[in-house]
N, C-alpha and C positions, 0 to 999 in steps of 0.2 A: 647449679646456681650458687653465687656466694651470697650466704645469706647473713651478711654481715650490717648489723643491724645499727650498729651504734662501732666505730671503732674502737678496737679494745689493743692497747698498747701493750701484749704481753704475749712473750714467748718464752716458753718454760716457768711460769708462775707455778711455785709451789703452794700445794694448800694442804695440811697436813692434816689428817682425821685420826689417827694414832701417829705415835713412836713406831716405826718398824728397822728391821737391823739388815732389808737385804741389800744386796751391791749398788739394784737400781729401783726406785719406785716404781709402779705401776705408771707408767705414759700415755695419756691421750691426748689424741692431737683432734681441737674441734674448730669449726668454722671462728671462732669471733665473737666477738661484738654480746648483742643481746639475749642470741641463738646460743653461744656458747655459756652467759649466764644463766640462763633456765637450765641447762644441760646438767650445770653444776648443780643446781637446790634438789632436780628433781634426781638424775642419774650417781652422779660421781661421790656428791659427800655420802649420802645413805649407802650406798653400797660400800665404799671404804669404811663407812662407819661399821656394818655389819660384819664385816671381814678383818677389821681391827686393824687396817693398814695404813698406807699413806701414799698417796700419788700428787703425780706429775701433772697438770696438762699445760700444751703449746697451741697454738694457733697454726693451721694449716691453710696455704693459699689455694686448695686446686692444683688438678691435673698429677700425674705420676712422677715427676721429678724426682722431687724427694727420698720418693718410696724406690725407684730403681736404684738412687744413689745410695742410700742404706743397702741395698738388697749388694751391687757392684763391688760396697769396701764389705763386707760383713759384718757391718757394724750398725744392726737395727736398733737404733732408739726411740721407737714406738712399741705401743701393743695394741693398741687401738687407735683406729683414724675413722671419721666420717667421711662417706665419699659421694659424687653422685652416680648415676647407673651407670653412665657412657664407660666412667673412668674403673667402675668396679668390673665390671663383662672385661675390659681389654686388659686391665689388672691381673686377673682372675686368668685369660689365657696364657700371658706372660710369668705364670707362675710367682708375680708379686706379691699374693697374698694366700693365706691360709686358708683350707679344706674346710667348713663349717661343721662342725658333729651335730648334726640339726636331733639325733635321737638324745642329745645332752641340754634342750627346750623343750621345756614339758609344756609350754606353751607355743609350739608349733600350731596346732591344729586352728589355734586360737586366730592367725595373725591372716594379715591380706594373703592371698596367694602370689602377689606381685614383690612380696616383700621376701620372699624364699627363694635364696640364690645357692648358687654352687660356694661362693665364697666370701658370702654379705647378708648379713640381716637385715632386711628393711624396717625402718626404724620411724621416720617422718614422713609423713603427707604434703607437698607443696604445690598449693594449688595457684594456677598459670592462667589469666585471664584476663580482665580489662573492669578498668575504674573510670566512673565519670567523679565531677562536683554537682551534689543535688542541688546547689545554689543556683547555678549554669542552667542544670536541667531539671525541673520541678516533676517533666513527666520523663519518666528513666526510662532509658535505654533497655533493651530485653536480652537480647542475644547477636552474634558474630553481624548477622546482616544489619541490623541498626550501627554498631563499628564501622561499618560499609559506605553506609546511607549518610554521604555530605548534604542532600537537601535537607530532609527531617533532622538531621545532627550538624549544623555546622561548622565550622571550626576546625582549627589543627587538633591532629589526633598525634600521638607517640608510642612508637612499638621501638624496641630492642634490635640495635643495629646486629643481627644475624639472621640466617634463615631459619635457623631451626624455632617452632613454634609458628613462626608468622605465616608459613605457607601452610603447615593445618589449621591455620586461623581462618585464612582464604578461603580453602576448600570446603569448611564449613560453615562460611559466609554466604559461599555460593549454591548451597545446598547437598553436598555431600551426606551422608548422615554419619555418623561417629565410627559407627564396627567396619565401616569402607574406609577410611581419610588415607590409611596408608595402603591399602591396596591401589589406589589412585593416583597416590602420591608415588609409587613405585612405576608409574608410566613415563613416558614421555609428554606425552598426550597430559596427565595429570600434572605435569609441573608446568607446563604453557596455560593449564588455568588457574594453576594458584598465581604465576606471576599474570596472568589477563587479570587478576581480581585485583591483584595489587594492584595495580594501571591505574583505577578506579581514584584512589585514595592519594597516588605516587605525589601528586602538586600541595596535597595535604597535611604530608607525612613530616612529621621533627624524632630525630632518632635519639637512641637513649640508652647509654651503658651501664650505669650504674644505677643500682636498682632504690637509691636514694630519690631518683631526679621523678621519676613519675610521681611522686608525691610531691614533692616540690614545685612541679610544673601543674599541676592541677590545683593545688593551692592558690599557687601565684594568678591563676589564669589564662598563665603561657598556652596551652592545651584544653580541648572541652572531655578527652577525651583518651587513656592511655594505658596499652597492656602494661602487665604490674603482676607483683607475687602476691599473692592473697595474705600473707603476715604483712607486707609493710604497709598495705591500706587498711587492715583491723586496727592494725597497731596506732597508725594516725586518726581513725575515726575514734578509737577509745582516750586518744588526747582529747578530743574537742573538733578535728578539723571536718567536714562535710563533707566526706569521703563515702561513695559505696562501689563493692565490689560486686562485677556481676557473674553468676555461676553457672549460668546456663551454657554448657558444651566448654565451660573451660578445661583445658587440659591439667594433668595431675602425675604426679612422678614423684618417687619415692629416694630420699636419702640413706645410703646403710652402714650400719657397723661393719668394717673390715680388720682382720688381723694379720697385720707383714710377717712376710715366711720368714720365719727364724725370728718372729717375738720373743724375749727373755720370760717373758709372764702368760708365754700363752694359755698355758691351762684357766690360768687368774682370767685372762682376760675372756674368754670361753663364759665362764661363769657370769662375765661383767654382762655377755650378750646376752644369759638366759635372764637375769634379773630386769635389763630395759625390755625385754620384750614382755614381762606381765602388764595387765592392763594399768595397776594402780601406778607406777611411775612416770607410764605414756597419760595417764589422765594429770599427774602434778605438772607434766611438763606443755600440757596443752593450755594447762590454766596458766602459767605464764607466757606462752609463746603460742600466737594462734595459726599453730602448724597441726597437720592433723594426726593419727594415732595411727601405726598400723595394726595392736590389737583389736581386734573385732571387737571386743566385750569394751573398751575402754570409753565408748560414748555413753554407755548408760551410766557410768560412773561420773559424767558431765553435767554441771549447770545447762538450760536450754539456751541460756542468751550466752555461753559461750559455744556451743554446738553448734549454734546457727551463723557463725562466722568460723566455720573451720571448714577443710576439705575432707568431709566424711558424712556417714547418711546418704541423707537426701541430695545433697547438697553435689552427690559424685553420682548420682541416679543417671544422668546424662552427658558425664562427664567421660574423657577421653583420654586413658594412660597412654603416658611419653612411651616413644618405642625407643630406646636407646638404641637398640639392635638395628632399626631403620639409619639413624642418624652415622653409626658406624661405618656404615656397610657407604653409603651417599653422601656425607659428610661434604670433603673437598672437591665433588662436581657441581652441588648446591651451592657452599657458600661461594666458587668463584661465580656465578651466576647472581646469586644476589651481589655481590661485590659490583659487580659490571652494572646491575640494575640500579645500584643506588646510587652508584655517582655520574650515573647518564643524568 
């Protein structure tokens, strides 16, 4: 997901925390926008500060381009990038990035178990789900099959023109329970009923790529009803706008620190992962951005009325990790099927 929250016109912005004298600053390359703000107050300056350096960061679009084309000339100008699962797993095989020394996080033990990769530290919580307007709906919507349900909910609804997500949205609309979705989903038999569930809703459906528009369209009216990243509907409910997000069986997937093979600062940057992975900086950065924490310990370090709009706790009690290794593996026989289904 890009989780670019506000556009932030800047690539290669330097922010200097010391004088340092080496060839190249420490480089991080992060998502953007609002996400990439918080990153800075809670991650980047305190640790350059402690370290008495100075860095770089750039904004990165997605996907492995980049990171091949550094890897291709030898010429890496990263040492840290955030990525999502899909692109760190296929990364991580293609030798694009670097071996994690997980015995060098003394906060290993600490952290989700989903967030320990061969060559990514899971770092953000991004919770996948669906918002109404309580203005719309005084009595709120519960779970997947209410999303489902045109008589009791009516109105146009908006999901994310891809398949990924929507079809375990289905499957757990139509009763699936969570620890199955993708055993299911791994049939033939199981993708004939996530697209039969879609049927349901298909005359209903307004799609939606930018992760701005589901706020916008729920605002406006356009929609009663529309999946959404769990930050960007916090983030407008704490403006003022009538936003809620609903938790029940929403899916969740983790963003991680990755280091390109042949970083100039990888030792530095090694260190950069053990210090985001303590709880107290995943707690500064939650109180800015209502993304969740992969330290375990880092919710009791939380306000409740911010804990109660993040994906952690309770709040993931029933909740459904993204299998990127599903999506990999199925990817383009999925989406040319949703393709074919959307524009019939």
């Amino acid at each position: 997901m890009k989780h670019v929250v506000k556009a932030l016109a800047v690539s290669g912005l330097a922010v200097c925390a010391a004088q340092g004298a080496q060839a190249r600053d420490l480089t991080i390359a992060g998502w953007g926008g609002n996400y990439q703000d918080a990153q800075r107050e809670s991650y980047y300056t305190p640790f350059a500060e402690s370290k008495g350096m100075a860095f770089t960061e750039t904004t990165y679009l997605g996907g492995l381009a980049e990171v091949k084309a550094m890897a291709d000339t030898g010429n890496v100008t990263w040492d840290l990038v955030t990525v999502e699962g899909a692109d760190l797993q296929l990364g991580c095989d293609e030798g694009l990035f670097e071996v994690i020394s997980w015995d060098d996080i003394p906060t290993q033990d600490e952290l989700n178990p989903n967030a320990i990769n061969e060559c990514g530290a899971g770092n953000v919580v991004i919770g996948n789900g669906y918002a109404y307007n309580s203005e719309t709906f005084p009595d709120a919507p519960q779970d997947w099959a209410d999303f489902f349900d045109t008589e009791k909910f009516p109105g146009k609804r908006a999901v994310r023109n891809l398949p990924k997500w929507n079809l375990e949205y289905a499957l757990l609309a139509d009763g699936v329970a969570v620890d199955d979705v993708y055993d299911v989903l791994s049939t033939s038999e199981g993708v004939d009923r996530a697209f039969a569930k879609l049927d349901m809703i298909k005359d209903d459906v307004q799609f939606w790529d930018a992760g701005s528009q589901p706020v916008e369209w729920l605002a406006a009216g356009n929609v009663v009803l529309s999946t959404a990243y769990n930050g960007r509907i916090i983030t407008a409910k704490n403006e003022g706008q009538p936003l809620e997000f609903v938790w029940k069986n929403h899916i969740y997937s983790i963003d991680s620190w990755a280091i390109p093979t042949g970083a100039e600062h990888k030792d530095v940057a090694m260190e950069f992962i053990a210090f985001v992975s303590e709880a107290a900086p995943q707690a500064k950065f939650s109180e800015l951005m209502p993304y969740g924490p992969t330290n375990m310990k880092t919710a009791e370090m939380l306000a409740e009325d911010i804990v109660k709009d993040l994906p952690t706790g309770k709040n993931t009690e029933d909740a459904l990790f993204f299998s990127d290794a599903f999506w990999i593996d199925h990817s383009d026989a999925l989406t040319e099927r949703w393709n074919n289904w959307a524009t019939q």
